[in-house]
BAFIMAR-196491 format. One record per residue (C-alpha): residue number from 1; x, y, z; chain; residue in three letters. Coordinates in steps of 0.5 Angstrom, whole numbers, plus 500, padded with zeros to 3 digits. Each point is the difference from the previous one (the first is absolute). Example, Ala and Ser with C-alpha at 12.3 -4.5 7.8 and 13.67 -1.06 7.14 Angstrom:
2
<nr 1&u 525&v 491&w 516&kette A&rest ALA>
<nr 2&u 502&v 507&w 498&kette A&rest SER>
This chain:
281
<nr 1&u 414&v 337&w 387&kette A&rest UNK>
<nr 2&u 507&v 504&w 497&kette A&rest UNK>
<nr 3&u 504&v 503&w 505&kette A&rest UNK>
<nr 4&u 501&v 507&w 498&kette A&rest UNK>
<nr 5&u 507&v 502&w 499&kette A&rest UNK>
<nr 6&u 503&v 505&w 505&kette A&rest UNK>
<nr 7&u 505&v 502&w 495&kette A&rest UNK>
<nr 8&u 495&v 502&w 495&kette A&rest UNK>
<nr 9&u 501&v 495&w 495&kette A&rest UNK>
<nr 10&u 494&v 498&w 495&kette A&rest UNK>
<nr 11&u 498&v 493&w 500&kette A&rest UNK>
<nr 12&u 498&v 499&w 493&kette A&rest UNK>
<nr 13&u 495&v 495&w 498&kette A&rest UNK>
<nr 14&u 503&v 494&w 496&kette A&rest UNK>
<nr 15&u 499&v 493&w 497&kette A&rest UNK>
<nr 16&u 503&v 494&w 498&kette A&rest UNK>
<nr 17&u 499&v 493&w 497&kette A&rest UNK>
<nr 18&u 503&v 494&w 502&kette A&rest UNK>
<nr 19&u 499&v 496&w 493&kette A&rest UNK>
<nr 20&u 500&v 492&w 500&kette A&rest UNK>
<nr 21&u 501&v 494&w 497&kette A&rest UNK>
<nr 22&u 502&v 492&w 501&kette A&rest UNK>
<nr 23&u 506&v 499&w 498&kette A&rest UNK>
<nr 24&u 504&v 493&w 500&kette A&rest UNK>
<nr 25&u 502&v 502&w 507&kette A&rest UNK>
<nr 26&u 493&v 502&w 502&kette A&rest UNK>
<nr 27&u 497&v 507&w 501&kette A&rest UNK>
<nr 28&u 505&v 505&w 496&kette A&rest UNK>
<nr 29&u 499&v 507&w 500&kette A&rest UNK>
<nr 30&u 502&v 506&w 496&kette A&rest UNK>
<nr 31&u 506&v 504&w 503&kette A&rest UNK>
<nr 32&u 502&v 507&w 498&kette A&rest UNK>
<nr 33&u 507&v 502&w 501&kette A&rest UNK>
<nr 34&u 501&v 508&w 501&kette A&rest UNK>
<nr 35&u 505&v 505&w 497&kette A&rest UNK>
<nr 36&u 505&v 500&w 504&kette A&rest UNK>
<nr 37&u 501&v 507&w 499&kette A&rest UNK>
<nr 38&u 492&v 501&w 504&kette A&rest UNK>
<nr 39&u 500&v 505&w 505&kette A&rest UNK>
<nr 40&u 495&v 494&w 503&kette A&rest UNK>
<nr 41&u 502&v 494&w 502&kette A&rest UNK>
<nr 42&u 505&v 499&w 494&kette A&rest UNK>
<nr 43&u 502&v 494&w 498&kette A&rest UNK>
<nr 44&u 495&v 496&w 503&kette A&rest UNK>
<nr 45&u 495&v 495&w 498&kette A&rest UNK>
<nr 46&u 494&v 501&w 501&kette A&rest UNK>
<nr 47&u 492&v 499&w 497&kette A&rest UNK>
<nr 48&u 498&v 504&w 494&kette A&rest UNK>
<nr 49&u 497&v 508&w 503&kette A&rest UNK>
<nr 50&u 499&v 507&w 502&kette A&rest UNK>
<nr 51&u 497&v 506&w 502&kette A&rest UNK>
<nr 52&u 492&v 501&w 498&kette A&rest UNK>
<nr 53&u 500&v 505&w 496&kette A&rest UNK>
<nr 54&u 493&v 504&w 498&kette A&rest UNK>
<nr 55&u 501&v 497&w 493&kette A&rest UNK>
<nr 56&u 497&v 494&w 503&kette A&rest UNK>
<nr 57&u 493&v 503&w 502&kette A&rest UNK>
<nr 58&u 495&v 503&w 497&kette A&rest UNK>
<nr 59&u 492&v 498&w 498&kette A&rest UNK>
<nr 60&u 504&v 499&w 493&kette A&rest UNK>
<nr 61&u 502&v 493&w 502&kette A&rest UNK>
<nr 62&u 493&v 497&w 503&kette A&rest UNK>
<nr 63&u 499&v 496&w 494&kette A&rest UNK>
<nr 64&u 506&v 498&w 499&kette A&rest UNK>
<nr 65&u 501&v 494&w 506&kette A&rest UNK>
<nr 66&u 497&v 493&w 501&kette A&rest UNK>
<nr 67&u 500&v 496&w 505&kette A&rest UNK>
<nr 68&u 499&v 506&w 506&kette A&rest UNK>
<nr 69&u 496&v 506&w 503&kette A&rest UNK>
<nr 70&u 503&v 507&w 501&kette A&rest UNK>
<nr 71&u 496&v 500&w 507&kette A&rest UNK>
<nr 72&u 502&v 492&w 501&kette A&rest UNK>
<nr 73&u 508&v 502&w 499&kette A&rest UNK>
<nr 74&u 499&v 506&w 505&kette A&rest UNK>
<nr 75&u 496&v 496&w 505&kette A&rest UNK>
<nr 76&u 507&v 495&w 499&kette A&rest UNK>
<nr 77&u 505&v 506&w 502&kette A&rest UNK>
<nr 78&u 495&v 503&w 505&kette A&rest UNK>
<nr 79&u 500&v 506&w 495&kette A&rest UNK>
<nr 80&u 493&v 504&w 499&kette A&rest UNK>
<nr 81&u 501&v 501&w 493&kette A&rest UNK>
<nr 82&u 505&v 498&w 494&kette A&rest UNK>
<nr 83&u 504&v 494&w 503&kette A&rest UNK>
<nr 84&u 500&v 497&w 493&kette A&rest UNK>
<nr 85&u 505&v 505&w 498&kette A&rest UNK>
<nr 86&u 505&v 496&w 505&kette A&rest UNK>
<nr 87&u 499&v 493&w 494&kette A&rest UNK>
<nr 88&u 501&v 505&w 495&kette A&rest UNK>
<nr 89&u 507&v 503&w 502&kette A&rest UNK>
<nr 90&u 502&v 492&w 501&kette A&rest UNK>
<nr 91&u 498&v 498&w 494&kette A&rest UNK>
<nr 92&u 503&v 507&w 496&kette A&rest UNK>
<nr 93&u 505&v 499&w 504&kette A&rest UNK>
<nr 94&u 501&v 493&w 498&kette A&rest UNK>
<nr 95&u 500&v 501&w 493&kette A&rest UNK>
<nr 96&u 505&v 507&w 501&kette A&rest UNK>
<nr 97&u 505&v 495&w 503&kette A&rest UNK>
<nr 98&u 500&v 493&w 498&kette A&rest UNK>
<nr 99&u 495&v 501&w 493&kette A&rest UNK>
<nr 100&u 494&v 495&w 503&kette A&rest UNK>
<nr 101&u 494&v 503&w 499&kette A&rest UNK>
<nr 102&u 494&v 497&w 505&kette A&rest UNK>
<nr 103&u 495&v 501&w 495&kette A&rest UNK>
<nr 104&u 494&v 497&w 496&kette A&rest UNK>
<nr 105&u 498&v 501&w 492&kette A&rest UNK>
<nr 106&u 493&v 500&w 498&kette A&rest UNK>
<nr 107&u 499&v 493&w 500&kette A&rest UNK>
<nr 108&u 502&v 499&w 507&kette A&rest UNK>
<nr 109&u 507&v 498&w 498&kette A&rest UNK>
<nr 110&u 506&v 502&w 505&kette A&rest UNK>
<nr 111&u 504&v 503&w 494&kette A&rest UNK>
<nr 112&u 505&v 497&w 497&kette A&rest UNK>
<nr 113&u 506&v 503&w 497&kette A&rest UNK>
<nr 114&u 502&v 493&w 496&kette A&rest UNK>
<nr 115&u 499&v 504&w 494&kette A&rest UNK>
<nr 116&u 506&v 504&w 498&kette A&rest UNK>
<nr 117&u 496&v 506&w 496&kette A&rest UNK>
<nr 118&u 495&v 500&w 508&kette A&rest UNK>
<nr 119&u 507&v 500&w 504&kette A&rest UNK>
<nr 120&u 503&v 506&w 496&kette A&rest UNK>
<nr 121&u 494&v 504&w 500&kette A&rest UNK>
<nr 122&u 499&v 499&w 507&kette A&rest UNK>
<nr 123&u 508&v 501&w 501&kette A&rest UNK>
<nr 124&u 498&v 508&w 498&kette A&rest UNK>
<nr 125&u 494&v 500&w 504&kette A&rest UNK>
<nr 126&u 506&v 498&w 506&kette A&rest UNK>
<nr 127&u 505&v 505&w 498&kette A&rest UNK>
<nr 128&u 493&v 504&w 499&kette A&rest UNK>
<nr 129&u 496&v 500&w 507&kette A&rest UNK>
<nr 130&u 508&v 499&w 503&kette A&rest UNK>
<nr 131&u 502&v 507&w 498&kette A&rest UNK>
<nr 132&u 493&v 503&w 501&kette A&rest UNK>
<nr 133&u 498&v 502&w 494&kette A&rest UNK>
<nr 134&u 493&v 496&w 500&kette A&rest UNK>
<nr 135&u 497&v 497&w 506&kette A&rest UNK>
<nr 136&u 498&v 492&w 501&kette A&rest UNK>
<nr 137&u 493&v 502&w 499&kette A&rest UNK>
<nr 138&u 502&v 503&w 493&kette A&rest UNK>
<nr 139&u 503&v 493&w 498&kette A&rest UNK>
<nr 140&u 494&v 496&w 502&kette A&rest UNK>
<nr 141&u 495&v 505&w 497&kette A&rest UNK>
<nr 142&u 504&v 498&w 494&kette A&rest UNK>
<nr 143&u 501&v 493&w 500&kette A&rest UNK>
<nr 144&u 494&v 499&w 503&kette A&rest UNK>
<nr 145&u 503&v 497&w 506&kette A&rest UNK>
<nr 146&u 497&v 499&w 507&kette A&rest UNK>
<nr 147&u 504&v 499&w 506&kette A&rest UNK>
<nr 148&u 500&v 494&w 504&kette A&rest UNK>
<nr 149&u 499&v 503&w 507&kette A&rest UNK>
<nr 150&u 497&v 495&w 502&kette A&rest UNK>
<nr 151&u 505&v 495&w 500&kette A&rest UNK>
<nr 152&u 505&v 504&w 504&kette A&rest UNK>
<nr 153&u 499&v 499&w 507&kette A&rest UNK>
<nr 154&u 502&v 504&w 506&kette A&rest UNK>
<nr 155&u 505&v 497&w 503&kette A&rest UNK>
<nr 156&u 503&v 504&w 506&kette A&rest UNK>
<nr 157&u 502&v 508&w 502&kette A&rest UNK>
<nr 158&u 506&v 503&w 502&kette A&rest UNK>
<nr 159&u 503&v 506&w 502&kette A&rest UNK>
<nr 160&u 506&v 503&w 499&kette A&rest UNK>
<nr 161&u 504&v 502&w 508&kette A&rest UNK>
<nr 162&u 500&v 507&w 503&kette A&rest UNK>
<nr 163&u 505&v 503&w 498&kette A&rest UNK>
<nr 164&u 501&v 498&w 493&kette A&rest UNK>
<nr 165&u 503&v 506&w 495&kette A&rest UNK>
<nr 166&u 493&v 496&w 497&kette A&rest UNK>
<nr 167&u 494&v 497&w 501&kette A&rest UNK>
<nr 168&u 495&v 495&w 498&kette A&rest UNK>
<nr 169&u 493&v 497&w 502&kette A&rest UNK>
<nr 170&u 502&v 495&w 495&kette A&rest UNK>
<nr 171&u 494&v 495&w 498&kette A&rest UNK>
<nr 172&u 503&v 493&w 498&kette A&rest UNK>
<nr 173&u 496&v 496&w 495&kette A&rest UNK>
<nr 174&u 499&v 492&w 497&kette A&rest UNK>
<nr 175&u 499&v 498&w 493&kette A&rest UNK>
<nr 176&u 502&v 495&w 495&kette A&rest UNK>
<nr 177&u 505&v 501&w 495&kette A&rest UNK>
<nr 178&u 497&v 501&w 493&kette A&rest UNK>
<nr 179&u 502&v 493&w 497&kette A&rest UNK>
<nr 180&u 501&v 503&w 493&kette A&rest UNK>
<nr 181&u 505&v 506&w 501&kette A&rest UNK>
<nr 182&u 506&v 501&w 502&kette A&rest UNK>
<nr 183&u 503&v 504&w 506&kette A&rest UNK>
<nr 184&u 505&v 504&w 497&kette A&rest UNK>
<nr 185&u 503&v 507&w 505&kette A&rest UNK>
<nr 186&u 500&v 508&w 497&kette A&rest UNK>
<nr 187&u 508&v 500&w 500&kette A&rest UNK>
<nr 188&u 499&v 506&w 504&kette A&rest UNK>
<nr 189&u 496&v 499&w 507&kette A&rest UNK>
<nr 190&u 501&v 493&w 500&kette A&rest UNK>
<nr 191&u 507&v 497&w 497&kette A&rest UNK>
<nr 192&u 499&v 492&w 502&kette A&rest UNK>
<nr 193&u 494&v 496&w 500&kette A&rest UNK>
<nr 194&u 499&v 493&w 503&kette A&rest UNK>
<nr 195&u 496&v 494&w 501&kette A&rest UNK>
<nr 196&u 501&v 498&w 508&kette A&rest UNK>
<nr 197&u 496&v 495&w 505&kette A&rest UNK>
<nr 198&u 500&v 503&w 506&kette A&rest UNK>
<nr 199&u 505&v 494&w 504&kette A&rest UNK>
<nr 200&u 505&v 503&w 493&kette A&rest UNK>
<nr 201&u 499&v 507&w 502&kette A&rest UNK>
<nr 202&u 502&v 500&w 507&kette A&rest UNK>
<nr 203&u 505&v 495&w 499&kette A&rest UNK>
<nr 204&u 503&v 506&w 496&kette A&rest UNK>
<nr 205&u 499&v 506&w 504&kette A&rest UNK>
<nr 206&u 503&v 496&w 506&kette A&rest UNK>
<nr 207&u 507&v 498&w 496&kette A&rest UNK>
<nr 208&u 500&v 507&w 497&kette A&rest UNK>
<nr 209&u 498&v 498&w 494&kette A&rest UNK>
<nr 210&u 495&v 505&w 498&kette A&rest UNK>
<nr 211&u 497&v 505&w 506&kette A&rest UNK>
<nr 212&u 492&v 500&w 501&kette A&rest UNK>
<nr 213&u 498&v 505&w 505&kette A&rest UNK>
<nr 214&u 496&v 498&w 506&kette A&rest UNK>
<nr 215&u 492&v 501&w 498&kette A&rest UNK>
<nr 216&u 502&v 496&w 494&kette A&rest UNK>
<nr 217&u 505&v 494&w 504&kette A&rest UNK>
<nr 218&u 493&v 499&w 505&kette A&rest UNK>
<nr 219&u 495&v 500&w 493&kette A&rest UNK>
<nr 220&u 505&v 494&w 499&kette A&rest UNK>
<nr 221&u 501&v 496&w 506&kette A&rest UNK>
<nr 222&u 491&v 500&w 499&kette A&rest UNK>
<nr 223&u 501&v 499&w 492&kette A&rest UNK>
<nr 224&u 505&v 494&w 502&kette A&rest UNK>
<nr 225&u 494&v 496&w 504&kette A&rest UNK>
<nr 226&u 496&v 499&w 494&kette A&rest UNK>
<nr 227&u 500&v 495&w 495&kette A&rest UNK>
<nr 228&u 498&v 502&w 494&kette A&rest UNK>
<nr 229&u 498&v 507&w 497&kette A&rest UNK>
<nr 230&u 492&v 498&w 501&kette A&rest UNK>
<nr 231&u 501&v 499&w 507&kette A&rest UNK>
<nr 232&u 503&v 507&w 501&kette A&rest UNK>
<nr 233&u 495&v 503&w 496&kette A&rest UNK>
<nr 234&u 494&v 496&w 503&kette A&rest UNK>
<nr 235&u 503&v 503&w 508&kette A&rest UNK>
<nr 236&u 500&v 507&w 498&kette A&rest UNK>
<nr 237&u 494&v 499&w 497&kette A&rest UNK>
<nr 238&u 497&v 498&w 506&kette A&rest UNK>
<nr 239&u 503&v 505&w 504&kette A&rest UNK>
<nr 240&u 495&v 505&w 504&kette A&rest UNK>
<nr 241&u 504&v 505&w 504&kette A&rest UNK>
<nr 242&u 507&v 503&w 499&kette A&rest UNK>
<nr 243&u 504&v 502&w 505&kette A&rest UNK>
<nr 244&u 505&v 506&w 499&kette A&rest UNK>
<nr 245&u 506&v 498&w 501&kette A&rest UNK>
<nr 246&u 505&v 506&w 503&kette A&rest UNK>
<nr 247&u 507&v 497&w 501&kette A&rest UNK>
<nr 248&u 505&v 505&w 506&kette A&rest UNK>
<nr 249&u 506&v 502&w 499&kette A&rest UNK>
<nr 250&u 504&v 499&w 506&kette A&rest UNK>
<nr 251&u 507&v 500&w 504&kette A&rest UNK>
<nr 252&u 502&v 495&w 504&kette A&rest UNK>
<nr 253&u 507&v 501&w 503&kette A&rest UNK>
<nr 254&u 502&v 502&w 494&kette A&rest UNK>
<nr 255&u 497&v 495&w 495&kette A&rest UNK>
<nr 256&u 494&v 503&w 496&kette A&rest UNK>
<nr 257&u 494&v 495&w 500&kette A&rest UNK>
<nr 258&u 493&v 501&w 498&kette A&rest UNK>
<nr 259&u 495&v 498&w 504&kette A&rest UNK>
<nr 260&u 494&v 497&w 497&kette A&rest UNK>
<nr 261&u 493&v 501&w 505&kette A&rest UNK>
<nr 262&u 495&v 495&w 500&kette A&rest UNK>
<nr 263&u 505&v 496&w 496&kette A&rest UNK>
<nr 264&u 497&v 492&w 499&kette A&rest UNK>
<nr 265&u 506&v 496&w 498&kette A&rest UNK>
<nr 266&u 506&v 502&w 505&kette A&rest UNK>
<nr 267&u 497&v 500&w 507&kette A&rest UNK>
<nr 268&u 504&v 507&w 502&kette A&rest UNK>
<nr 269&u 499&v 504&w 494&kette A&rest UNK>
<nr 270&u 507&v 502&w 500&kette A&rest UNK>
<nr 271&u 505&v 499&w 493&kette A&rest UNK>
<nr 272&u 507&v 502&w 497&kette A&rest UNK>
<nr 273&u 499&v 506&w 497&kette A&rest UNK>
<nr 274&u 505&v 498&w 494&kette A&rest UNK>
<nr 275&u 499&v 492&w 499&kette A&rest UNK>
<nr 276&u 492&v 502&w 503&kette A&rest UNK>
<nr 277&u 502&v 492&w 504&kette A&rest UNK>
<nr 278&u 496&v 500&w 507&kette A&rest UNK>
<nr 279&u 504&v 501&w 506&kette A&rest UNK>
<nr 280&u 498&v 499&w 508&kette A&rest UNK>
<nr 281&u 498&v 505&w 503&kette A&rest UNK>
């Protein structure tokens, strides 16, 4: 259950995927790195996202999934009705940010933007459904597309700290990488786009090379127990309960640390609030 805030903050439903591929260094995933003017975490990198948005509900998108069942994804998230709406706002997300688009042409296919004249015209539904003047389901009602739902699998949830000027209960999800797109970033939200392995990524955040807030470096440090993109999907895949996870903030003597409730790899829970490395308790 998530914490109400007593300093009235809303909690804004969010959801993002974690794209993946193999890469000559192992498991590769797709990172996103934020303007540096955002008034949220700018200059971070982080995995594609955002806020659920109405645009990604509604009984028009029913004919347009494959692969899973509203009612399946909402028994997922513990929801009574519309968790498929969370996989949508991933996969528009996705296509917003980097211009990968989880989705499948009549044929059965993951669409593929090899064809110059299909990546132009996808490039203005981009521009299109990223400004607002169409919605998701209008592209695919127009190029017949279905959206591969059931390939993106529910990886993990976590909630943004009391006190935040924000707040998100953000689902993370799993998937792999469409193998005939390329990710390329808006310009606008997003300024950087990289492939990582999870062991690079840290590397990274840890001699400040790139910054990567706390959910994303713990997503990491499981990412990097695998081998390959198949063993970590086929892990979310099995999985059958997700815990929240709701990190609180806290003074120790003067150093800020974030305390990590029910925590399973660091014994006392407890985390630097800057570099999120764990410390004695």
């Amino acid at each position: 259950m998530v914490q109400s805030d007593p300093k009235g903050v809303e909690i804004r439903d969010a959801a993002t995927v974690i794209l993946v591929r193999d890469g000559a260094d192992g498991v590769e995933v797709c990172m996103l790195q934020r303007n540096l003017q955002s008034d949220f975490i700018g200059g971070a990198f982080v995995f594609p996202g955002g806020g659920v948005d109405p645009q990604d509900a509604g009984d028009d998108l029913e004919a347009m999934f494959v692969g899973r069942t509203d009612k399946e994804a909402s028994r997922l998230l513990g929801v009574a009705q519309g968790g498929l709406a969370f996989w949508v706002a991933a996969i528009r997300e996705s296509f917003e940010e980097a211009g990968l688009l989880l989705a499948q042409t009549s044929t059965g296919e993951t669409i593929s933007f090899s064809d110059p004249a299909v990546a132009e015209r996808f490039d203005e539904h981009r521009r299109d459904v990223d400004s607002g003047r169409r919605r998701l389901a209008e592209i695919c009602l127009e190029e017949q597309l279905r959206l591969e739902v059931g390939n993106m699998h529910y990886f993990s949830r976590w909630v943004t700290p009391l006190g935040a000027p924000r707040r998100y209960d953000t689902r993370f999800f799993v998937a792999a990488a469409p193998p005939a797109q390329v990710a390329l970033h808006d310009d606008a939200e997003v300024i950087a786009t990289r492939w990582l392995t999870p062991k690079t990524a840290l590397a990274e955040n840890e001699s400040g090379h790139i910054t990567m807030i706390f959910p994303t470096i713990r997503t990491m440090l499981t990412l990097a127990q695998f081998e390959s993109a198949e063993q970590v999907l086929e892990h979310a895949a099995e999985q059958t309960e997700i815990t929240p996870m709701l990190p609180i903030m806290k003074d120790f003597g003067g150093s800020m640390r974030i305390v990590l409730p029910g925590d399973g790899l660091h014994p006392s829970g407890i985390y630097d609030a800057v570099t999120a490395q764990p410390v004695a308790d």
